[in-house]
N, C-alpha and C positions, 0 to 999 in steps of 0.2 A: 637103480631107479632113475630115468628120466626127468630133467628137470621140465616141470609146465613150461610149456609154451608160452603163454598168457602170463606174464609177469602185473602183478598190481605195484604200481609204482606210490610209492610213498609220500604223502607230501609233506614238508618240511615244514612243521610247524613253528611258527614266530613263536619266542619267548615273550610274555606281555611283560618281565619285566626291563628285557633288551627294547622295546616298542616304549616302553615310558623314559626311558634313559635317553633315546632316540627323541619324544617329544621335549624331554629337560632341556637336551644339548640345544635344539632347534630354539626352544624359548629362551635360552638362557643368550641366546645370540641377538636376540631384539627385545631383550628384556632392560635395555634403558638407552636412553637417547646419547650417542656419543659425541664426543667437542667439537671432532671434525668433522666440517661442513661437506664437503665431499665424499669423506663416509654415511654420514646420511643421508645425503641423495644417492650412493651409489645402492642403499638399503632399500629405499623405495625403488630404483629402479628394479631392482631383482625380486621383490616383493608382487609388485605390479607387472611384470612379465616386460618392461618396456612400452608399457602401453600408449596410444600417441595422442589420445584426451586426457593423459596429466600432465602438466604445465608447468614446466621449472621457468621461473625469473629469475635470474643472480643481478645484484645490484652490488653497489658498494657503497659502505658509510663512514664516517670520518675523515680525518687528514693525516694527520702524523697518528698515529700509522692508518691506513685506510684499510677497514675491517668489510672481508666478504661476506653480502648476506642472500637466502632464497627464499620465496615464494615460490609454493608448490599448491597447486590447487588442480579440481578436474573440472574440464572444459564440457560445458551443457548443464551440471551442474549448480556452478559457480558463478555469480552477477560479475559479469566484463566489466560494467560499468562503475559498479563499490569496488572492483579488487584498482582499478585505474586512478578514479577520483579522493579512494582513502587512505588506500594502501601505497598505491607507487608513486604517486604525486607526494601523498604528504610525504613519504620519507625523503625523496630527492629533495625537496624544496623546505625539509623542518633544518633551519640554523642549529637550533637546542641540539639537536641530535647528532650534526656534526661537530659542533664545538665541546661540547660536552660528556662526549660521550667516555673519556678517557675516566673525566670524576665522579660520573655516577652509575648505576646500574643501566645498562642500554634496556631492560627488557619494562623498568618500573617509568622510563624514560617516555617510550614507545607506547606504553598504558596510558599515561597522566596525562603528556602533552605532544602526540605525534598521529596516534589512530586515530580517528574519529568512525567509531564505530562503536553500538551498541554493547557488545561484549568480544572483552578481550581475556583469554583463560592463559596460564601458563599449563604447560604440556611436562610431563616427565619421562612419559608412560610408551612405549610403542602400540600397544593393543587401544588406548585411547585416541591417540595420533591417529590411528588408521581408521578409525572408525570414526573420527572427523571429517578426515581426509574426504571418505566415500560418502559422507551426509553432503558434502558442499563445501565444506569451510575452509578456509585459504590458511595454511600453514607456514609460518614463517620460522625460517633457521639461522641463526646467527654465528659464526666460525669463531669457537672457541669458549662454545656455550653447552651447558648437556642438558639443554631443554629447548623447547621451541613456543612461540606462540598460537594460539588457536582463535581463530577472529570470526566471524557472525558474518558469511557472505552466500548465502543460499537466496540461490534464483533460478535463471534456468527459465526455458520455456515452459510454461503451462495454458491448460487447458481455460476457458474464461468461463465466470460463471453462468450458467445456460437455465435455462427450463428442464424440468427433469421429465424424461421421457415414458419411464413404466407408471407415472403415478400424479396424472395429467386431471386436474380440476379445471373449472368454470370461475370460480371465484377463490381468493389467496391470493397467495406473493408467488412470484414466478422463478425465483433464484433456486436452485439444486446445489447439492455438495459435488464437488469435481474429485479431481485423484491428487490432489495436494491434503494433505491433513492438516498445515498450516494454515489452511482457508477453510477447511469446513469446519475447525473449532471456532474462528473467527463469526464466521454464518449465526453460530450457537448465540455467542456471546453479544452478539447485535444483540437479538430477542431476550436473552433474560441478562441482562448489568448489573448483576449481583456479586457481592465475593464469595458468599456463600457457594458458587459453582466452581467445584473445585476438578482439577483434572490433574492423571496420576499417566505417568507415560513410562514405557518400557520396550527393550528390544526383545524380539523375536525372532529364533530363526537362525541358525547355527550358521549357514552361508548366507542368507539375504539379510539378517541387522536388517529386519522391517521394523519401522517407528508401530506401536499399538499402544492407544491410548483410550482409556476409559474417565466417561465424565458421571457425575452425578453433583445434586447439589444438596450438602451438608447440613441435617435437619429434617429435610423430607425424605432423603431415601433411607431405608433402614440398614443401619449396620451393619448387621448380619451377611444383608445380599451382598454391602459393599465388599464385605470382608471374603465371601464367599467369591465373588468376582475375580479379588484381587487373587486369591490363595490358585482359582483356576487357571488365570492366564499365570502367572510365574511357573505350572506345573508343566507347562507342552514345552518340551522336549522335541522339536523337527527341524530342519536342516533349513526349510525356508517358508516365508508366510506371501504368496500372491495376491492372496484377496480377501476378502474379509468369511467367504465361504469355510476357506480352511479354520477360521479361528471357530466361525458357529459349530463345524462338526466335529472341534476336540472341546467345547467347553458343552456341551449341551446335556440334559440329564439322562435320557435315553436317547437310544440310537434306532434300534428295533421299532421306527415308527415312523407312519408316512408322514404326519401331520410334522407342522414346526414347529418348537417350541422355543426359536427366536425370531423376531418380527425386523428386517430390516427396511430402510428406506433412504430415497432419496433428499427428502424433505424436512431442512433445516424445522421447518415450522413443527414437524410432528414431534422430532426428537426435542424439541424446546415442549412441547405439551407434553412430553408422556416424562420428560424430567419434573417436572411441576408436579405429575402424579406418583414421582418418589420410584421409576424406574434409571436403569442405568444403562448410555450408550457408549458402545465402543466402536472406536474409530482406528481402521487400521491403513495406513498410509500406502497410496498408489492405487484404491478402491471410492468409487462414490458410496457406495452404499454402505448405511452404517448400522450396525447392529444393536436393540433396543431389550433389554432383557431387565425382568422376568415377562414373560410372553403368554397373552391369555388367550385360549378360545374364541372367547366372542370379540378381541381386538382386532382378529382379522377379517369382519365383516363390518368394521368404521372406515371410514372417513376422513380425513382432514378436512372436508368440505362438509360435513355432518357440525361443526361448532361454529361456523361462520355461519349458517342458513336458521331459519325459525326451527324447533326442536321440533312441531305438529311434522313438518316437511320429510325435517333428519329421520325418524323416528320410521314414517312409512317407507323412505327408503332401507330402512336397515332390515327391517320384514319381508320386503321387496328383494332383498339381498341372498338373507335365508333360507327364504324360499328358493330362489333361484338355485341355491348351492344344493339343498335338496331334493331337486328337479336334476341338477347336473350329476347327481349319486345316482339316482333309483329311476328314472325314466328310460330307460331300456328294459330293466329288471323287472321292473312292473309288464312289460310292455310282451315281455318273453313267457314271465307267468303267467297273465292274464289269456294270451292266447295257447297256451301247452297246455295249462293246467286246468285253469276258471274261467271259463269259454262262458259258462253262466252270470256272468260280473258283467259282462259287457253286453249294452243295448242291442238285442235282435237286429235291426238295420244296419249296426255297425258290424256285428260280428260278419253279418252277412256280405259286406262289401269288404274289410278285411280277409274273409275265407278266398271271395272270388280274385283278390289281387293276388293273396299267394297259392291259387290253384297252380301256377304255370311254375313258380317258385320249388326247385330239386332240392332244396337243404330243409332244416328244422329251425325256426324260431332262432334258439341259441347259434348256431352258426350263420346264420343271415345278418344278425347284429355284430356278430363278434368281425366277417369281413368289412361291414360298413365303418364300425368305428376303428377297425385296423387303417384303415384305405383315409379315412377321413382324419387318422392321428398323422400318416406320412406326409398326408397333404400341408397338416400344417407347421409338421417341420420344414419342411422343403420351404414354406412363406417362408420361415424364421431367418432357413441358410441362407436363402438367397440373395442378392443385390438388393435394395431397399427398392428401388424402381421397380423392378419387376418382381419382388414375392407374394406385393397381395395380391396382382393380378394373378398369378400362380397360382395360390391358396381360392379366390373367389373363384375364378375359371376352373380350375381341376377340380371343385367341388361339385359346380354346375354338369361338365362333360362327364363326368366319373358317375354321378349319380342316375341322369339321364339315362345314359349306355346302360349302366346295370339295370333300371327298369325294361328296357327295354328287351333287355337279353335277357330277360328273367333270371336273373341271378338273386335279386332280391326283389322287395314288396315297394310298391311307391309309401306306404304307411311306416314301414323301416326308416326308409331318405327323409320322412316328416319328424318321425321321432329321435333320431342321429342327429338330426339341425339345429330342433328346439335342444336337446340335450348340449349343444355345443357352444350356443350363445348364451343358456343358462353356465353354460361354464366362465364365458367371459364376462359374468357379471358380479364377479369375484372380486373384491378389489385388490386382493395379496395375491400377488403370481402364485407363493410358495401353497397356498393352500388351495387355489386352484390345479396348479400338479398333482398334488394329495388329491382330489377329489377323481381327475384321470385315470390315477391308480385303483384306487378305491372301487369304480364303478365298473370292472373288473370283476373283480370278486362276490359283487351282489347279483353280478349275471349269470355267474357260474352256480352261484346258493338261489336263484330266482329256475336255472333250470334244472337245479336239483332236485328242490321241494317246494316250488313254486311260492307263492307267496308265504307262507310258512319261511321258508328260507331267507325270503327278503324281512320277513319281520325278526329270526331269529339273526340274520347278520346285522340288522340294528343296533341288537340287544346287545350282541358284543363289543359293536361301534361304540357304544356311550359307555358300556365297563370300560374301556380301552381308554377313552377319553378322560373318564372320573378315575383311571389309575396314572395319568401322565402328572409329572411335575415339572416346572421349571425354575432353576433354581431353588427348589422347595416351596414353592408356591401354587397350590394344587392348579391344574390346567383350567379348569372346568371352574372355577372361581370368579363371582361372586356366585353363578348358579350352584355348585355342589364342589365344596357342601355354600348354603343357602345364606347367605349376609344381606338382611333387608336393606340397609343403608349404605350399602354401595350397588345397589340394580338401578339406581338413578343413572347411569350411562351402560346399558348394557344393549337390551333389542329394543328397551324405552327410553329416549334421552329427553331429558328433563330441560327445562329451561335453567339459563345461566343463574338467573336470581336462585334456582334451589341448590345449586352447586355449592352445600355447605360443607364437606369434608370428603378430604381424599380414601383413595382405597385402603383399607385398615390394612391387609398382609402385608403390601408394600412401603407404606409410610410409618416413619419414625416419631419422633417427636414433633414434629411441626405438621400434625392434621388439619390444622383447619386452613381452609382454600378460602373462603368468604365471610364476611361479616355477616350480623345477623339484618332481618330487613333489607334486603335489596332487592323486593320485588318494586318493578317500579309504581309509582304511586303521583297519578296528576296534584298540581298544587292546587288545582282548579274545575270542580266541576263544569259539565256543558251549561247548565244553567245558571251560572254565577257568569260564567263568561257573552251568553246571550243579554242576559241584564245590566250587563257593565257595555256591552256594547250598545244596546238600545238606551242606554241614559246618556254616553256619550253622540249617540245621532241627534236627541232631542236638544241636547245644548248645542250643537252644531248650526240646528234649525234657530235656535233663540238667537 
């Protein structure tokens, strides 16, 4: 018998317990800081690949005998200016530290009367060490020491605080969070100066050790969420955290669903209100945008510019809003039925100007929309990609010639390009990107059920819209909350916002112990009627004349 031809070559499986024995020997090699000062730098150099933004300084301290010591920090990181003025000045220029340094401990030396800097840590650890190293913080080594210091030198160019871009009011404060997490907690902490706001921080991320911290304030948010929160971020298990995206779409409660059911933003100011209402933000470091959970429904058709204006104002815009978003669902859908199916629905005159626009029209209803809002969704990615100069010109001209042409070439109805338009600015009057996307998606689907079964279809994809909705939770917090299920005393800020004076208790799912938001009585209340003040002014005219 022939041996095959075709040989299946075997592959040599690793032993996983030769692989752990391999990870021992490797840890067990930077598993503590050794005496010599050149052996530890030669650790970090190998460690680090020799990379040419980390920065050795060797200095020398003492006299008899003169003891070598380094700073080791990375350059872009690390403040030039703190590692210069605290670090390498004081030590050349501290007396104590050279005279002294024989009788007492150099490192308790360098703590008490040498650094002048905020925090000074002793180091034992290699996996610490390095993971200081790459935050910022300037490392100091001492020859004939098995530990090193860890000093408080994070700086580094950033970004200044700006105006936020996706989430642009008339009235408010103008400042947005940037991509330092050390300034948008800051941002917070302007707004509420309490200690009751406590903030819990953690790394993330098997290769990028991204900072993720989450805030809430102790008393009004409930327990539970808190605890729920903390239990979720400790469970992600991935290799690196870049934006705060990745963190929404491993903690979130369903996945299976266009809608969101976390709410982020740019706006110090929001995250400080929706703290107040015993929600929880997390902040993930190197991202503006911070995530606000648990996440309701009808939050993403507020405001922050809804609690600075009169509530009569807030209130029509939030209807205003609603409406728009369901104009941005169903006005195709409508638009595809009505002419396919229920020709009868629509006023005689119109149908009859509608039929003669699409007499020259080759497609059906459902395919005349589905090209316009295809052609009309590229258009405005292409704004999105583009150069900021030229995208909206992009996106307004390409929607102009594109539409035009197609009437022309009868490829579609000029009643289609009317209905595409209005459907596209009721989109952008959305105030949450993320639920404006979700509505994109969405309006999809009721076009395809509007040319299935015609209006029928648009009412039964509804039906399934709001089960779908009244089955979402976040964090265990029904989505569809305070409407369903139905809480009379928290619909004071829903699609009817109430005046400040009646803002007497927070949201009952989400608040813990500390419900109540206001005193009682604080509708305002003149000291003085108009006619007390007419009669006190006409008595003082008359003595004026005496």
């Amino acid at each position: 018998m022939m041996p095959p031809f075709f040989k299946r070559s075997k592959r040599k499986k690793k032993n996983p317990n030769e692989e752990t024995n391999q990870n021992k020997t490797n840890a067990s090699v930077y598993e503590s800081i050794d005496v010599s000062l050149s052996a530890n730098l030669d650790i970090i150099r190998k460690r680090t690949g020799n990379s040419p933004d980390v920065v050795f300084r060797e200095l020398k301290i003492g006299r008899n005998p003169e003891v070598p010591i380094a700073i080791v920090y990375l350059e872009g990181l690390s403040d030039h200016k703190t590692i210069n003025d605290f670090l390498i000045e004081s030590i050349m220029q501290s007396k104590t530290l050279q005279e002294e340094l024989a009788q007492q401990d150099v490192f308790e030396i360098m703590k008490k009367q040498v650094i002048a800097l905020g925090t000074v840590t002793v180091i034992h650890d290699w996996n610490e060490l390095f993971s200081s190293l790459m935050s910022g913080q300037a490392i100091i080594f001492i020859d004939g020491k098995g530990a090193a210091l860890c000093t408080s030198t994070k700086g580094g160019e950033k970004r200044s605080i700006e105006e936020p871009s996706s989430q642009v009011t008339i009235r408010g404060p103008r400042d947005g969070f940037t991509e330092s997490i050390q300034v948008n907690i800051s941002l917070v902490r302007r707004r509420i100066q309490n200690p009751d706001l406590w903030v819990e921080s953690m790394k993330i991320g098997k290769v990028t050790k991204t900072t993720v911290s989450f805030m809430y304030i102790n008393g009004i948010a409930k327990d539970e969420i808190v605890e729920e929160v903390r239990t979720r971020l400790k469970r992600i298990n991935i290799d690196s955290i870049l934006e705060s995206g990745y963190i929404e779409q491993l903690i979130e409660d369903q996945t299976l669903t266009t809608f969101p059911t976390t709410y982020n933003t740019e706006r110090p100011d929001t995250v400080a209100g929706n703290l107040l209402e015993g929600r929880i933000a997390i902040f993930v470091d190197g991202t503006p945008f911070v995530l606000l959970v648990p996440a309701l429904f009808i939050q993403f058709f507020q405001s922050v510019e809804d609690y600075y204006g009169r509530f009569d104002i807030s209130t029509a815009l939030r209807f205003l809003r609603i409406l728009m978003f369901i104009i941005s669902i169903i006005a195709p859908a409508v638009y595809i039925a009505a002419t396919t199916f229920h020709q009868e629905m629509i006023p005689t005159p119109l149908i009859i100007a509608i039929a003669a626009q699409r007499e020259a029209v080759p497609f059906p209803a459902f395919v005349e929309a589905l090209i316009m809002e295809v052609a009309f969704e590229i258009l405005r990615e292409a704004g999105i990609r583009m150069p900021r100069a030229v995208g909206s010109a992009i996106s307004v001209v390409g929607a102009l010639v594109v539409g035009q042409a197609a009437v022309e070439a009868g490829i579609v109805s000029a009643a289609m390009v009317i209905i595409v338009a209005i459907t596209a600015i009721a989109n952008f009057a959305t105030p949450s990107m993320a639920m404006a996307i979700s509505a994109r998606l969405i309006r999809f689907l009721y076009m395809v059920a509007a040319a299935t079964f015609g209006f029928y279809g648009v009412i039964l994809a509804m039906i399934f819209q709001t089960v779908h909705l009244c089955s979402l939770r976040s964090f265990g917090v029904p989505y569809m909350s305070p409407l369903a299920p139905m809480i009379p005393s928290d619909n004071d800020d829903t699609i009817v916002r109430v005046p400040w004076w009646a803002f007497r208790t927070r949201p009952k799912l989400m608040t813990g112990e500390n419900s109540i938001r206001e005193g009682k009585n604080q509708k305002p209340k003149p000291p003085k009627n108009r006619g007390m003040v007419n009669t006190q002014q006409k008595e003082k005219g008359d003595s004026d004349d005496r």
